[in-house]
C-alpha positions, -999 to 999 in steps of 0.1 A, spaced: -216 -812 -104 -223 -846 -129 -252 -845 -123 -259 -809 -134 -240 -813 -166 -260 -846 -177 -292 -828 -172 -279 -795 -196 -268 -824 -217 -302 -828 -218 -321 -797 -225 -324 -791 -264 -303 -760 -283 -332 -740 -288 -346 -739 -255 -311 -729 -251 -310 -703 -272 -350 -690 -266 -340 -687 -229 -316 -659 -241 -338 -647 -269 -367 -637 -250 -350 -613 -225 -332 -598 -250 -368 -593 -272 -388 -579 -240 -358 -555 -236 -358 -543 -267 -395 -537 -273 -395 -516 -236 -368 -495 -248 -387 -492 -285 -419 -482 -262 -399 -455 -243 -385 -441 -274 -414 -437 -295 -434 -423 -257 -406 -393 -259 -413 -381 -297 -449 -389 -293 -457 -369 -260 -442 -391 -232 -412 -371 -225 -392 -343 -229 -385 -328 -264 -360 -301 -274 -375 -275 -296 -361 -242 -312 -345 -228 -283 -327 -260 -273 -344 -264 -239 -367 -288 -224 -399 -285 -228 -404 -278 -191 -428 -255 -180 -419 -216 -182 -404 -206 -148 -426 -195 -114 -405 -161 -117 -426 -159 -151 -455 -168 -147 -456 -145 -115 -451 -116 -140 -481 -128 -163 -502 -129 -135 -493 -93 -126 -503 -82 -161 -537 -100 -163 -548 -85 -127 -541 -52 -140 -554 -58 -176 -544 -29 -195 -520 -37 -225 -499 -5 -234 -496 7 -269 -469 -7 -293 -457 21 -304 -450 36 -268 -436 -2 -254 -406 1 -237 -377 -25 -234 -385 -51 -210 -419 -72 -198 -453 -58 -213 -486 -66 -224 -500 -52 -256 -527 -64 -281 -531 -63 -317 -544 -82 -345 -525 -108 -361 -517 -94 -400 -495 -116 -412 -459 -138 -413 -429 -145 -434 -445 -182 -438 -478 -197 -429 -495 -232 -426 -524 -229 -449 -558 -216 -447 -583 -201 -466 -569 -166 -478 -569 -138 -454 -574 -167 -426 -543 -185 -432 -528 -206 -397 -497 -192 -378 -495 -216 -351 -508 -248 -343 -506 -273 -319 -533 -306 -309 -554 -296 -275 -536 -319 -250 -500 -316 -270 -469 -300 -253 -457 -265 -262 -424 -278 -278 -449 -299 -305 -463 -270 -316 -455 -259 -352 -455 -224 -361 -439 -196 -387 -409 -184 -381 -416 -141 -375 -453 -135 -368 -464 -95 -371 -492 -82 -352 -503 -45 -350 -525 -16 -329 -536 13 -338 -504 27 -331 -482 3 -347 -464 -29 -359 -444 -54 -339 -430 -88 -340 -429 -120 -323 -401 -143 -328 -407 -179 -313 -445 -182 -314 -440 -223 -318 -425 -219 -279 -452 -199 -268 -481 -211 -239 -509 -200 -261 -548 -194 -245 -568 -208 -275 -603 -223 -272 -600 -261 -293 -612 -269 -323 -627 -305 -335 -603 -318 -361 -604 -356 -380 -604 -387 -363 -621 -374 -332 -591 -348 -326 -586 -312 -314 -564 -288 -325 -556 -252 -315 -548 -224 -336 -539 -191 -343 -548 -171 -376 -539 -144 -395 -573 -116 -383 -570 -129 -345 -569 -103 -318 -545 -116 -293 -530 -104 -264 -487 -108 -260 -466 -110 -223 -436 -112 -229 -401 -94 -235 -402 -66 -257 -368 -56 -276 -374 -19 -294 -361 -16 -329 -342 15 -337 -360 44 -350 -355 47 -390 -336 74 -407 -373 88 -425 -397 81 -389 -407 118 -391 -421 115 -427 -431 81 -429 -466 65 -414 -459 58 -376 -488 28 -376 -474 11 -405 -433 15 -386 -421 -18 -365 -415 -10 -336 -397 -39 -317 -399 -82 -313 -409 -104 -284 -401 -137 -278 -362 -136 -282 -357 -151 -248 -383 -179 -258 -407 -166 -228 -441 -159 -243 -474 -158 -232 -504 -154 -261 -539 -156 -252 -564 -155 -288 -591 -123 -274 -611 -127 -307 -619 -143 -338 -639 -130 -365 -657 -149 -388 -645 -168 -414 -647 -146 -446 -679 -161 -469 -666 -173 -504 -676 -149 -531 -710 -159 -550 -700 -171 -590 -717 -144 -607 -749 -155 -628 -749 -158 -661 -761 -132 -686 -793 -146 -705 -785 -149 -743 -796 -123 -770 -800 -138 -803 -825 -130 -829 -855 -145 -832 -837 -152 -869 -812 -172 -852 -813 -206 -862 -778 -220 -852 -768 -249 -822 -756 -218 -796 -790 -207 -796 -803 -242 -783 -779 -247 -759 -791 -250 -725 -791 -223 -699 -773 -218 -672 -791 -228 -644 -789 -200 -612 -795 -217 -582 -762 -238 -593 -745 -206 -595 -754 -187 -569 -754 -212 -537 -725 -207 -516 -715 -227 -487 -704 -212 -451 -670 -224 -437 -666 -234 -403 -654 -206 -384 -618 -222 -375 
């Protein structure tokens, strides 16, 4: 026992103290790693609804497969209460995430990220011919989208105001209003999906990104031949500057 106190006697303080300092280092960069591999897409988040973000039960998905095999979404304004598939154009939101006008973002999400990272607005409306309805939830939603190349050698997916998508999920009918009989039935709301956080979107198609309006040209100058003053020397307006319009990238 001498013998192993003289040799302690020996060993310097700060090997001492490094011997204890290292573990305690490794530890804490692991559990640093671990941390930053939940936010970032290494584990389990808790989004809106306050569940994991696990996938959407067999039970389902079961039911989506049952509507795509017989692939024909009902009407909105005839949807009853319960599971149904209808289709309808995306017109608007009470917020969005940008865009160019017309073609503003509802939902987004990168390619390879987990549903509970996506970011979306809060009420999304689409409509038929028939009618209006609304989808609470969209940011929990397993959303079809093809990807699109974004900076830094990413890909995002997104939804946009002018889509054609097509919605399984829960429908919840609204009350009829006091005027139905007078007022336009296609422009009535007819219910919400998505209140029990199950959806299932799939984009059917995108038009075009609108073209940006040409500037108009300018009108060539009439002064007299009399005219002697600076505004008559002035330089034209060239046209081709203009008039040349650049196409967007369909998004």
């Amino acid at each position: 026992m001498g013998e192993l106190f003289e040799l302690g006697a020996g060993i310097p303080p700060l090997a001492i103290a490094l011997a204890f300092m290292i573990p305690l280092a490794i530890a804490v960069y692991w559990y640093g790693n671990r941390r930053v591999g939940n936010q970032f897409g290494g584990g389990l988040s808790r989004g809106r609804w306050g569940q994991d973000d696990e996938p959407l039960d067999e039970a389902f998905r079961a039911q989506v497969r049952r509507f795509q095999d017989r692939g024909n979404p009902g009407e909105i304004a005839d949807a009853p209460a319960g599971m149904v598939m209808l289709r309808g154009v995306l017109t608007g939101a009470d917020t969005d995430l940008g865009g160019a006008k017309g073609r503003e973002c509802l939902w987004r999400n990168r390619a390879d990220g987990r549903r509970g990272a996506a970011v979306a607005a809060e009420i999304v409306f689409f409509r038929d011919a028939s009618g209006q309805a609304a989808i609470e939830g969209l940011e929990r939603a397993l959303v079809i989208a093809p990807p699109e190349r974004g900076g830094r050698g990413l890909e995002w997916v997104g939804l946009y105001r002018g889509d054609e998508i097509e919605v399984i999920g829960r429908f919840e009918p609204e009350p009829a209003p006091e005027d139905a009989a007078s007022a336009d039935p296609s422009a009535r709301i007819y219910g919400t999906l998505g209140q029990d956080g199950k959806l299932h979107v799939r984009l059917v198609h995108r038009p075009p990104a609108p073209t940006p309006e040409a500037t108009p040209e300018a009108e060539p100058a009439t002064d007299s031949p009399d005219d002697t003053s600076d505004d008559a020397a002035a330089d034209p307006v060239d046209p081709a500057a203009t008039s040349s319009t650049e196409k967007r990238e369909t998004r």
